[in-house]
PyMOL CGO cylinders between C-alpha atoms (Angstrom):
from pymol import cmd
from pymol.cgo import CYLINDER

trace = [
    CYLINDER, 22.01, -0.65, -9.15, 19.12, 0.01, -6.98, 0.3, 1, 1, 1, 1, 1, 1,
    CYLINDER, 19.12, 0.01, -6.98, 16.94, -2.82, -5.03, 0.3, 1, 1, 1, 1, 1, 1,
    CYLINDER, 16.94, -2.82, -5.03, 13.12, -2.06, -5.12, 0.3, 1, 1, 1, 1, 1, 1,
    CYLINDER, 13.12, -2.06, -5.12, 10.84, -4.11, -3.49, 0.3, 1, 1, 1, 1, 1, 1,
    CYLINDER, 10.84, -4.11, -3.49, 6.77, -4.59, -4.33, 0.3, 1, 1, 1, 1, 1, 1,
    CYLINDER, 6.77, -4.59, -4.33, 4.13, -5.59, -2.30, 0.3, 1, 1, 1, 1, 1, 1,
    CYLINDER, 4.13, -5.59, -2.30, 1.76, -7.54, -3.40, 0.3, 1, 1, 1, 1, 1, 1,
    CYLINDER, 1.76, -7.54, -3.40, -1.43, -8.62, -1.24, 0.3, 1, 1, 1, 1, 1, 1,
    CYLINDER, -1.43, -8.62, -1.24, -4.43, -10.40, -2.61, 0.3, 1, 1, 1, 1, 1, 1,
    CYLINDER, -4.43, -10.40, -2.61, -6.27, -7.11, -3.85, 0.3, 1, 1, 1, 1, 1, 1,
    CYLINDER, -6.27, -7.11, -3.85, -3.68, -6.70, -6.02, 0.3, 1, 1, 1, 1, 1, 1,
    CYLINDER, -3.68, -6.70, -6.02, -4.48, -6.55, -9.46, 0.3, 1, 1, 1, 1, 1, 1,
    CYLINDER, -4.48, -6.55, -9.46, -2.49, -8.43, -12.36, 0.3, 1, 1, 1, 1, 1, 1,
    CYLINDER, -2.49, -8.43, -12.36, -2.99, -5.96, -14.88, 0.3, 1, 1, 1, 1, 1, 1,
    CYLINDER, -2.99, -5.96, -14.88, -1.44, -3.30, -12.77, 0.3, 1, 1, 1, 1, 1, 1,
    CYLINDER, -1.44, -3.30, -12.77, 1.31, -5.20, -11.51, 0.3, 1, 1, 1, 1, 1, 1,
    CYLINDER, 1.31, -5.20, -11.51, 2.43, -6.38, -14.67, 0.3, 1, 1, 1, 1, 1, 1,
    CYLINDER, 2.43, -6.38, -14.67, 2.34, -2.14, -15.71, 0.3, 1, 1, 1, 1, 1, 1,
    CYLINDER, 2.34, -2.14, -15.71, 4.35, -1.73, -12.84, 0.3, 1, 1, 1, 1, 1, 1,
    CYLINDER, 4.35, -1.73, -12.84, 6.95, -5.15, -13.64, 0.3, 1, 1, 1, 1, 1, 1,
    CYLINDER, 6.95, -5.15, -13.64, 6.96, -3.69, -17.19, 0.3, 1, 1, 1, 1, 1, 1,
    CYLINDER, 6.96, -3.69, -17.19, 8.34, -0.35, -16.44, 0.3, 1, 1, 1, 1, 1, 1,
    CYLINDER, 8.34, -0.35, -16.44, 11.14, -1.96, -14.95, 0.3, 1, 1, 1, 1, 1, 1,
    CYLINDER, 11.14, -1.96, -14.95, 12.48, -2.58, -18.16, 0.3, 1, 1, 1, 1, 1, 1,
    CYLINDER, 12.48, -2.58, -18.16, 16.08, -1.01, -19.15, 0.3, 1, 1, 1, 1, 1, 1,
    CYLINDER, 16.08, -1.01, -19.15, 16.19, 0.49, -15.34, 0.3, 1, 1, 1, 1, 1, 1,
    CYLINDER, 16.19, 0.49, -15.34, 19.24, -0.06, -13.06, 0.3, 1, 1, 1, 1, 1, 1,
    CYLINDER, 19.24, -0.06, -13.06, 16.51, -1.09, -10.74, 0.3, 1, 1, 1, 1, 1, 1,
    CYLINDER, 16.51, -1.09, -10.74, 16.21, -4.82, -9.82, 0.3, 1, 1, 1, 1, 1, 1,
    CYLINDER, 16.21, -4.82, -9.82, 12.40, -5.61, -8.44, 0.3, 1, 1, 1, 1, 1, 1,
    CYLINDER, 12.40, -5.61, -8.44, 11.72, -8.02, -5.76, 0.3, 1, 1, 1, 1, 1, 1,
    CYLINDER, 11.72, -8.02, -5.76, 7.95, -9.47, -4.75, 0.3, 1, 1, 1, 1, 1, 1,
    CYLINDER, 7.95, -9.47, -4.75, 7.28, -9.54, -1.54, 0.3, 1, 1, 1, 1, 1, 1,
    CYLINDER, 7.28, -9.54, -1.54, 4.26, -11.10, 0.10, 0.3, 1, 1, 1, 1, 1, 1,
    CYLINDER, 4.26, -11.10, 0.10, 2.73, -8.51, 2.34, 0.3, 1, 1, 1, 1, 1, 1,
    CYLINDER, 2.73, -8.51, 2.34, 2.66, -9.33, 5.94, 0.3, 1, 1, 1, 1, 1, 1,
    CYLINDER, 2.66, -9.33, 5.94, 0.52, -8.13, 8.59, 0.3, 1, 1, 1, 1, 1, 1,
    CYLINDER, 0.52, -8.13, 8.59, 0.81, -4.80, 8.28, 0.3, 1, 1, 1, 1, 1, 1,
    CYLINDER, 0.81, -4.80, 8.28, 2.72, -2.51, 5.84, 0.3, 1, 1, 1, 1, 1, 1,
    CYLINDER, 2.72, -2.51, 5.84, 5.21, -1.93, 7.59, 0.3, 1, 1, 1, 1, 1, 1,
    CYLINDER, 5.21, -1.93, 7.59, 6.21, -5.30, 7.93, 0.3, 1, 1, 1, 1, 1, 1,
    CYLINDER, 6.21, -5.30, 7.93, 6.10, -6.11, 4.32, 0.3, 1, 1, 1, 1, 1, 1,
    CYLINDER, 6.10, -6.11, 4.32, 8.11, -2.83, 4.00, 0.3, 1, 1, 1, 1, 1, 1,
    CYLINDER, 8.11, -2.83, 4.00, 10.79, -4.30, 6.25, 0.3, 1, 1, 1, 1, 1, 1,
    CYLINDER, 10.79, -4.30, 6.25, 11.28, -7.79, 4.63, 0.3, 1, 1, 1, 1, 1, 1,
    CYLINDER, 11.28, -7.79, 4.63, 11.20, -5.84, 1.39, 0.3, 1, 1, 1, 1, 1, 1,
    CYLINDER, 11.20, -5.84, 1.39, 14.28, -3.32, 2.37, 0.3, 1, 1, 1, 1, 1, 1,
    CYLINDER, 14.28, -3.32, 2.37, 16.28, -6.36, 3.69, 0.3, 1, 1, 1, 1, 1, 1,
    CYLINDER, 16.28, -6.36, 3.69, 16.02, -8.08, 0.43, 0.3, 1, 1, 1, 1, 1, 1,
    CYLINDER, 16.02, -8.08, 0.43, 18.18, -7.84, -2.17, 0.3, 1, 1, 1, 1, 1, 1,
    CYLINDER, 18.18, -7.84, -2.17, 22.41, -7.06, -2.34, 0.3, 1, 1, 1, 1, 1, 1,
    CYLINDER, 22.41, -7.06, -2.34, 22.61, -2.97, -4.06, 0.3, 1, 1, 1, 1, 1, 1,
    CYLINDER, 22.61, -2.97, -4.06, 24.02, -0.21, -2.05, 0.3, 1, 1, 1, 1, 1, 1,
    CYLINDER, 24.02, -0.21, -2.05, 20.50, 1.81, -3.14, 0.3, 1, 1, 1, 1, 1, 1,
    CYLINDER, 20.50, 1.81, -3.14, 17.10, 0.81, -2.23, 0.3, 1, 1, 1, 1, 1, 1,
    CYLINDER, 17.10, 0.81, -2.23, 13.59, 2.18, -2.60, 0.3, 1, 1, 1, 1, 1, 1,
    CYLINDER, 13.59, 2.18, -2.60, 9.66, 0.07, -2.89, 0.3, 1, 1, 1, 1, 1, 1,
    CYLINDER, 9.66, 0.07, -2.89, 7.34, 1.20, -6.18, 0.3, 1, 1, 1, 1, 1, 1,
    CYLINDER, 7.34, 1.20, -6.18, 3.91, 0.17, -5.35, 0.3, 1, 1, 1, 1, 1, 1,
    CYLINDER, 3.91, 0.17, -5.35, 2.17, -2.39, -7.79, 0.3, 1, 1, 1, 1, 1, 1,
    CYLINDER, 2.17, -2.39, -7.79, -0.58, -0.23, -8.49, 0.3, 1, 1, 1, 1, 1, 1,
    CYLINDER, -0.58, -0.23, -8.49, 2.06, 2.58, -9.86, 0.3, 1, 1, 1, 1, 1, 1,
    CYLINDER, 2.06, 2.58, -9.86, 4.91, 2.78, -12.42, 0.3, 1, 1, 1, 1, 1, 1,
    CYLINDER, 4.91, 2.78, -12.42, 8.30, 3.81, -12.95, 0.3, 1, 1, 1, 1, 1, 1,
    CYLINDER, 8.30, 3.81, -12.95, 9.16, 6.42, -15.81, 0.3, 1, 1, 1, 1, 1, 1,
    CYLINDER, 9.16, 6.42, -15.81, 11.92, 5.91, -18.56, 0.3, 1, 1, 1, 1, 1, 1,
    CYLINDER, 11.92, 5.91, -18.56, 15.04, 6.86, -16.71, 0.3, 1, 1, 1, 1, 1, 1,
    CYLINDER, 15.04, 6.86, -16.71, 14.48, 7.23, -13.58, 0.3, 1, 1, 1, 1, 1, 1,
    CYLINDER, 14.48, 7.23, -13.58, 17.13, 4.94, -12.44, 0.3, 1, 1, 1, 1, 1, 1,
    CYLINDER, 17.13, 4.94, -12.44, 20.14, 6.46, -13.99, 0.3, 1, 1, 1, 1, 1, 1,
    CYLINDER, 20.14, 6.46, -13.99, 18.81, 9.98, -12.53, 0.3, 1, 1, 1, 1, 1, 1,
    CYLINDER, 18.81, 9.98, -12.53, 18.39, 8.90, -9.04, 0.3, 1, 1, 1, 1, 1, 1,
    CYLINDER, 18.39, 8.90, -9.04, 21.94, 6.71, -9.25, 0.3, 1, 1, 1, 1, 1, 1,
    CYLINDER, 21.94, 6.71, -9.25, 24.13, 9.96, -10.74, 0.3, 1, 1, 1, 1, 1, 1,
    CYLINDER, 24.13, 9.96, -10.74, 22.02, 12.32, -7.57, 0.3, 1, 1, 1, 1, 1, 1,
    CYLINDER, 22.02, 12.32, -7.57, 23.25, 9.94, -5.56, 0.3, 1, 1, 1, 1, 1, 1,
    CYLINDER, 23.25, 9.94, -5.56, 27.10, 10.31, -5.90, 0.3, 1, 1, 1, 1, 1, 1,
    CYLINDER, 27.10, 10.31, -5.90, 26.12, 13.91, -4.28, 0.3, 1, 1, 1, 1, 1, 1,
    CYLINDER, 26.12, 13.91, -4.28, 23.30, 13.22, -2.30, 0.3, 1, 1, 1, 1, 1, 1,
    CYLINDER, 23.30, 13.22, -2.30, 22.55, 10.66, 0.98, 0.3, 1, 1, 1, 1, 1, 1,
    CYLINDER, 22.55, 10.66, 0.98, 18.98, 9.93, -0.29, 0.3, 1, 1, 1, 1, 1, 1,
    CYLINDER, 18.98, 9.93, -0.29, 16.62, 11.31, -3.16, 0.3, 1, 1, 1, 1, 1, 1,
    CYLINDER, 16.62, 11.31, -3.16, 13.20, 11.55, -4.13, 0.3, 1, 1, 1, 1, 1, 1,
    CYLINDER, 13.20, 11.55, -4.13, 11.49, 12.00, -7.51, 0.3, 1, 1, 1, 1, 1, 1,
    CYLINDER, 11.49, 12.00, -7.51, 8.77, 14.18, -8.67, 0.3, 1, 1, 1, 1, 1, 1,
    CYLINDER, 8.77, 14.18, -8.67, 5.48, 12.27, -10.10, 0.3, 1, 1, 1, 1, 1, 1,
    CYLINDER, 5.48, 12.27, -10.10, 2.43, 12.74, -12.22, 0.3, 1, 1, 1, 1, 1, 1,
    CYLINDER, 2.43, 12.74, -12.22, -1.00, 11.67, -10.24, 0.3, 1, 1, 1, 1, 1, 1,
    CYLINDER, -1.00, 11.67, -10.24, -2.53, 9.55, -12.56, 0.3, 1, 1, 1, 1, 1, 1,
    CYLINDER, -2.53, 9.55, -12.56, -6.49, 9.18, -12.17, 0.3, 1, 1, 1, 1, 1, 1,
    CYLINDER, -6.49, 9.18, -12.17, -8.57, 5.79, -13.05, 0.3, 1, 1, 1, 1, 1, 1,
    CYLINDER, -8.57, 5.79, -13.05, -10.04, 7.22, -15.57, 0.3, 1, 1, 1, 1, 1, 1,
    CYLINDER, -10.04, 7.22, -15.57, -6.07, 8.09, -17.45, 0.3, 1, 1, 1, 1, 1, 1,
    CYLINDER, -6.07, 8.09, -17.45, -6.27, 11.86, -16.78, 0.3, 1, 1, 1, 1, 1, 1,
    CYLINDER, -6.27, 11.86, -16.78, -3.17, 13.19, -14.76, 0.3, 1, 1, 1, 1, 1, 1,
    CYLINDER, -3.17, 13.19, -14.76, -2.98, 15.86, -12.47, 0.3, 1, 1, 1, 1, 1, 1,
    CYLINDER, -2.98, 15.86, -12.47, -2.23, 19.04, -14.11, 0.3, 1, 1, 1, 1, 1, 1,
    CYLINDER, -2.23, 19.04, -14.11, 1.26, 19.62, -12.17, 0.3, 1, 1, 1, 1, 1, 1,
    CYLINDER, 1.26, 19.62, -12.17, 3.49, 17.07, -10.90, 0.3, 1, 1, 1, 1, 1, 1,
    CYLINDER, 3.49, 17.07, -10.90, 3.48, 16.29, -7.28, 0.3, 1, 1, 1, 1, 1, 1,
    CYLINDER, 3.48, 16.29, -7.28, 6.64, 16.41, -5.04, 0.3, 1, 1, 1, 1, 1, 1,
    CYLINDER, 6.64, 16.41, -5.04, 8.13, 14.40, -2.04, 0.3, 1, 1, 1, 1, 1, 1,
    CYLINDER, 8.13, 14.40, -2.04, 6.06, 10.91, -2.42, 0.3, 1, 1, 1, 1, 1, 1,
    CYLINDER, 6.06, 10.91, -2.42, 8.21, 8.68, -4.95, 0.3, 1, 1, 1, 1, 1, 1,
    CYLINDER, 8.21, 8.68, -4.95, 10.20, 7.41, -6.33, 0.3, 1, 1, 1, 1, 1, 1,
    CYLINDER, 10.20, 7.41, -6.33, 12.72, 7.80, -3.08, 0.3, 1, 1, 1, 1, 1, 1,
    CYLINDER, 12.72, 7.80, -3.08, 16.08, 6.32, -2.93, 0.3, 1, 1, 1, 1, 1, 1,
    CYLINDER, 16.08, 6.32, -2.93, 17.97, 5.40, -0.04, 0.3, 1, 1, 1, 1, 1, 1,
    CYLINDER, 17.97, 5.40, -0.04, 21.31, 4.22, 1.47, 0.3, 1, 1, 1, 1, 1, 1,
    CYLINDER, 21.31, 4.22, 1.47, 20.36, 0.29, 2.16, 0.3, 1, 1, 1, 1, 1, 1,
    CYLINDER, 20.36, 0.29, 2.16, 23.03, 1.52, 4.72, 0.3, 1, 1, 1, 1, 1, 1,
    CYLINDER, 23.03, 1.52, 4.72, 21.13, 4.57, 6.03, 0.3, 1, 1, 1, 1, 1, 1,
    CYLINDER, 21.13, 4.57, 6.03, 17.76, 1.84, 6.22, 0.3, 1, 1, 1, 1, 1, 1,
    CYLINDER, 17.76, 1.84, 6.22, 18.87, -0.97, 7.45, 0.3, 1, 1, 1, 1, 1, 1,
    CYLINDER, 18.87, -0.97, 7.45, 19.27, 0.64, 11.56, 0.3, 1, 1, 1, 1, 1, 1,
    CYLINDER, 19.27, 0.64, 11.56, 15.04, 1.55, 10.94, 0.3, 1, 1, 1, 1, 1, 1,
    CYLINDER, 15.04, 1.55, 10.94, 14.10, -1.51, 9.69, 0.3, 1, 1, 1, 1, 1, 1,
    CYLINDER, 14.10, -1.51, 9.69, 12.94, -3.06, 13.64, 0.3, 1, 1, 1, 1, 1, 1,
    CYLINDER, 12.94, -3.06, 13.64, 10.97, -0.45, 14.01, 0.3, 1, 1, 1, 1, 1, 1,
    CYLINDER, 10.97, -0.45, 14.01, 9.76, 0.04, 10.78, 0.3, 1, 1, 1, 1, 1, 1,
    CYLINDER, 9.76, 0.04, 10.78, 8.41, -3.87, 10.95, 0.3, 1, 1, 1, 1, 1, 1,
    CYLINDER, 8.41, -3.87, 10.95, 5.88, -2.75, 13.48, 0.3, 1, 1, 1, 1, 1, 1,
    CYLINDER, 5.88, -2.75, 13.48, 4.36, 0.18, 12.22, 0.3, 1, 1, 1, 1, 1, 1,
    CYLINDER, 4.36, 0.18, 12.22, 1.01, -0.13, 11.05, 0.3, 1, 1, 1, 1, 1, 1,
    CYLINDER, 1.01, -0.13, 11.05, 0.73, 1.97, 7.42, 0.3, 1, 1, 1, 1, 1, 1,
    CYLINDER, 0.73, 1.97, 7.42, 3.12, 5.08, 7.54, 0.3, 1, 1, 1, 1, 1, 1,
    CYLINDER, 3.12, 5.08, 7.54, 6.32, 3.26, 7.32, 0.3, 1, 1, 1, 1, 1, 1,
    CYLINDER, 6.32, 3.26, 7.32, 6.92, 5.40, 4.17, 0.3, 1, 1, 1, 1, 1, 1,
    CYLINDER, 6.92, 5.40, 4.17, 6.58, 8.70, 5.33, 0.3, 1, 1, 1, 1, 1, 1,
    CYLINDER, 6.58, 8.70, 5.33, 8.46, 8.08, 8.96, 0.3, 1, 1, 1, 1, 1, 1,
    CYLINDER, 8.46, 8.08, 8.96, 11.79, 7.18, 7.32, 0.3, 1, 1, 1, 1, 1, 1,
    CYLINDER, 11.79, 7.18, 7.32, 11.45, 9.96, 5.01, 0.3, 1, 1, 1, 1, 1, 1,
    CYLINDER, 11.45, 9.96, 5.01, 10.78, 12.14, 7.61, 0.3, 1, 1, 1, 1, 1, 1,
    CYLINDER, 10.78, 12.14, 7.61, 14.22, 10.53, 9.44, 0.3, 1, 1, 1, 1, 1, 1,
    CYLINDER, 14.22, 10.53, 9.44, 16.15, 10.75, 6.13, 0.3, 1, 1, 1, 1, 1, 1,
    CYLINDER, 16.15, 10.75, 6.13, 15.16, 13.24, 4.28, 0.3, 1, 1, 1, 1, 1, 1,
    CYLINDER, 15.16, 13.24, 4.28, 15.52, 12.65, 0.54, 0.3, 1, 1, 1, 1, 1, 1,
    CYLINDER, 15.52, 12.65, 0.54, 16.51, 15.86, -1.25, 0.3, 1, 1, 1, 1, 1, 1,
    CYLINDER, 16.51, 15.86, -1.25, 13.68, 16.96, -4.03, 0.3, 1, 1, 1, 1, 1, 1,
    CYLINDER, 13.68, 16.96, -4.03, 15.08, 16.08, -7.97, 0.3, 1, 1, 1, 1, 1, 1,
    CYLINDER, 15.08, 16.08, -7.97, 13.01, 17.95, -11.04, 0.3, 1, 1, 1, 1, 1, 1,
    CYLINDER, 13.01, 17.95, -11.04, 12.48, 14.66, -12.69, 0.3, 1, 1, 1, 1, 1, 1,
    CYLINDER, 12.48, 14.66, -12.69, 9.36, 13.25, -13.34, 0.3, 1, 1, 1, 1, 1, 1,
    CYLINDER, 9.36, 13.25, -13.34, 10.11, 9.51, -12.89, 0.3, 1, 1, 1, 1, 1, 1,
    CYLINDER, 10.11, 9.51, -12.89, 7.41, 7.80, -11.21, 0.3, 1, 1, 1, 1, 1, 1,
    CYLINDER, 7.41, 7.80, -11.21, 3.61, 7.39, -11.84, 0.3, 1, 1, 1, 1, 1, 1,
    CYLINDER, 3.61, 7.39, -11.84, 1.75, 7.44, -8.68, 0.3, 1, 1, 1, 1, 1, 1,
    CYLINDER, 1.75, 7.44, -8.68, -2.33, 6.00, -9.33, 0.3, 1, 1, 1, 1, 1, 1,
    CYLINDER, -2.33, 6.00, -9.33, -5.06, 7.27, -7.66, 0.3, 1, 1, 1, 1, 1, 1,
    CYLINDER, -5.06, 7.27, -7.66, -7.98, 5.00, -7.33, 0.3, 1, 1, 1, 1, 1, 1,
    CYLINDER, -7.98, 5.00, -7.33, -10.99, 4.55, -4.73, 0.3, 1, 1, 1, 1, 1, 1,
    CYLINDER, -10.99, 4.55, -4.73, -8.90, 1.56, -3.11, 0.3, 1, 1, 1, 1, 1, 1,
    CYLINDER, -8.90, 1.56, -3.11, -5.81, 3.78, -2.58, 0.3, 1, 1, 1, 1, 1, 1,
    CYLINDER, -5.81, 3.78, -2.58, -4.67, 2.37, 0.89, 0.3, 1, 1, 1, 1, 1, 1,
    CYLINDER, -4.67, 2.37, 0.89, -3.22, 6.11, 1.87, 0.3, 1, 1, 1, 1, 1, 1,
    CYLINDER, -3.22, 6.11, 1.87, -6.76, 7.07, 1.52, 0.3, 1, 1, 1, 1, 1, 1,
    CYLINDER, -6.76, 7.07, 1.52, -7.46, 4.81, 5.07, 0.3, 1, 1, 1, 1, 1, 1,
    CYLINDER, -7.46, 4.81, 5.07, -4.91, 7.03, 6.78, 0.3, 1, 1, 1, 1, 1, 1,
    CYLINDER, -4.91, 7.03, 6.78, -5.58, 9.87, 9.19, 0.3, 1, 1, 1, 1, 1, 1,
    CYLINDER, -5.58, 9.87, 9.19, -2.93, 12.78, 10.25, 0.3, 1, 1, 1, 1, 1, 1,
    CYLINDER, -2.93, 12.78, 10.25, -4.00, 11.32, 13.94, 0.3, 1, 1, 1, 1, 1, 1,
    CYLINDER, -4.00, 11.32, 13.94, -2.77, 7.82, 13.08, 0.3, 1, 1, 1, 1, 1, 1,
    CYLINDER, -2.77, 7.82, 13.08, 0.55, 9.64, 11.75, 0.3, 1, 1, 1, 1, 1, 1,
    CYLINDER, 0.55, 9.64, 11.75, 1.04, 11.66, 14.74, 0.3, 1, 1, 1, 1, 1, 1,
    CYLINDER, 1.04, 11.66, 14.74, 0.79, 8.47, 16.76, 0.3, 1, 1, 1, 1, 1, 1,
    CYLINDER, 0.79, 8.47, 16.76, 3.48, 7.15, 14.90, 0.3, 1, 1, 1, 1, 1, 1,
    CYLINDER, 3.48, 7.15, 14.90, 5.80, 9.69, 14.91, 0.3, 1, 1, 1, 1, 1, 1,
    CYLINDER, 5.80, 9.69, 14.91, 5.38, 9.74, 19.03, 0.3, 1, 1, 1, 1, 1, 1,
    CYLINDER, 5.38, 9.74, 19.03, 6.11, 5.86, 19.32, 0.3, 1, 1, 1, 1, 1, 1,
    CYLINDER, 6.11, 5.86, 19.32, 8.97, 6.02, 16.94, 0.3, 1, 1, 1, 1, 1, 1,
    CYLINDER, 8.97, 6.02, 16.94, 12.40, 5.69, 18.16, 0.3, 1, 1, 1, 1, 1, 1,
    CYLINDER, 12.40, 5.69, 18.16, 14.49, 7.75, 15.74, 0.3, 1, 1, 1, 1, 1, 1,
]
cmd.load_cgo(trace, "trace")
C-alpha cells in the first residue's frame, strides 16, 4: 500500500476534490486530507508524516489518479528506490495535451527515503515537490497514471526558476 496525502486550502474546489477522492477507488493507495499550512511545504511535511505504508506520494485535489496506477508503481518498486509516472495535461476546457508529460506525478517514494527531508521540507515556501525529487530521483515508468489539470489558478504558475534556484542554495541535502 501506498500513503498519499491531499492538500486542501480554502480555494479548493469540491467538485474537483471529490474527482480526485473518486479516483482513489480500487487503488492500493490510501488518501489522507490535510489542512494546508502556511506554506506548501509545510502542508507537504505533515502530509508525508501521516499515515503507516512503506510507500508514499501527495496527488493534488485539483488532479486525478488513473486506473492502475497503484499496482504499477508498487510492482516498480520491488526494483526501484522511488518512481514517477507519466501524465496527460488536462486543460479546463477537457482537451489534453497531445503527448503525455514526464517527471511531475504521480511519484512514489520510500516513507523511509522522506522522512530525513521532511525538517527542511516544512520550511520551504512552494517547491517542496521538485527539491526532493531532485534529492531522490524517481526513475521515469511508461504509464500514464495520473491526470495533472491545468487551470488559470494553477499555483506552479506563481513560481519563478529564481525562487527555485533560491531553494536549491538554502537546502541542506
Amino acid at each position: 500500500m501506498i500513503d498519499a496525502h491531499i492538500l486542501v486550502h480554502d480555494g479548493t474546489k469540491p467538485e474537483w476534490l471529490d474527482r480526485c477522492l473518486a479516483s482513489f477507488e480500487g487503488e492500493p493507495i490510501e488518501p489522507h486530507i490535510v489542512r494546508n499550512g502556511p506554506n506548501i511545504g509545510a502542508g507537504r511535511a505533515t502530509g508525508y508524516a501521516l499515515g503507516r505504508h512503506a510507500f508514499v506520494t501527495y496527488v493534488d485535489s485539483d488532479d486525478y489518479l488513473l486506473p492502475g496506477v497503484g499496482d504499477v508503481c508498487l510492482l516498480a518498486l520491488e526494483r526501484h528506490h522511488a518512481v514517477v509516472t507519466r501524465e496527460w495535461v488536462e486543460y479546463e476546457d477537457g482537451r489534453r495535451h497531445p503527448t503525455p508529460a514526464v517527471g511531475h506525478s504521480l511519484a512514489v517514494y520510500r516513507r523511509a527515503d522522506v522522512q530525513p527531508l521532511l525538517p527542511h521540507l516544512a520550511t520551504v515556501v512552494r517547491h517542496g515537490n521538485r527539491l526532493i525529487s531532485r534529492q531522490l530521483q524517481p526513475v521515469q515508468l511508461d504509464f500514464i497514471g495520473y491526470v495533472w489539470s491545468q487551470h488559470k489558478t494553477n499555483t506552479h504558475k506563481q513560481f519563478s526558476k529564481t525562487e527555485f534556484d533560491k531553494e536549491v542554495a538554502r537546502c541542506p541535502w
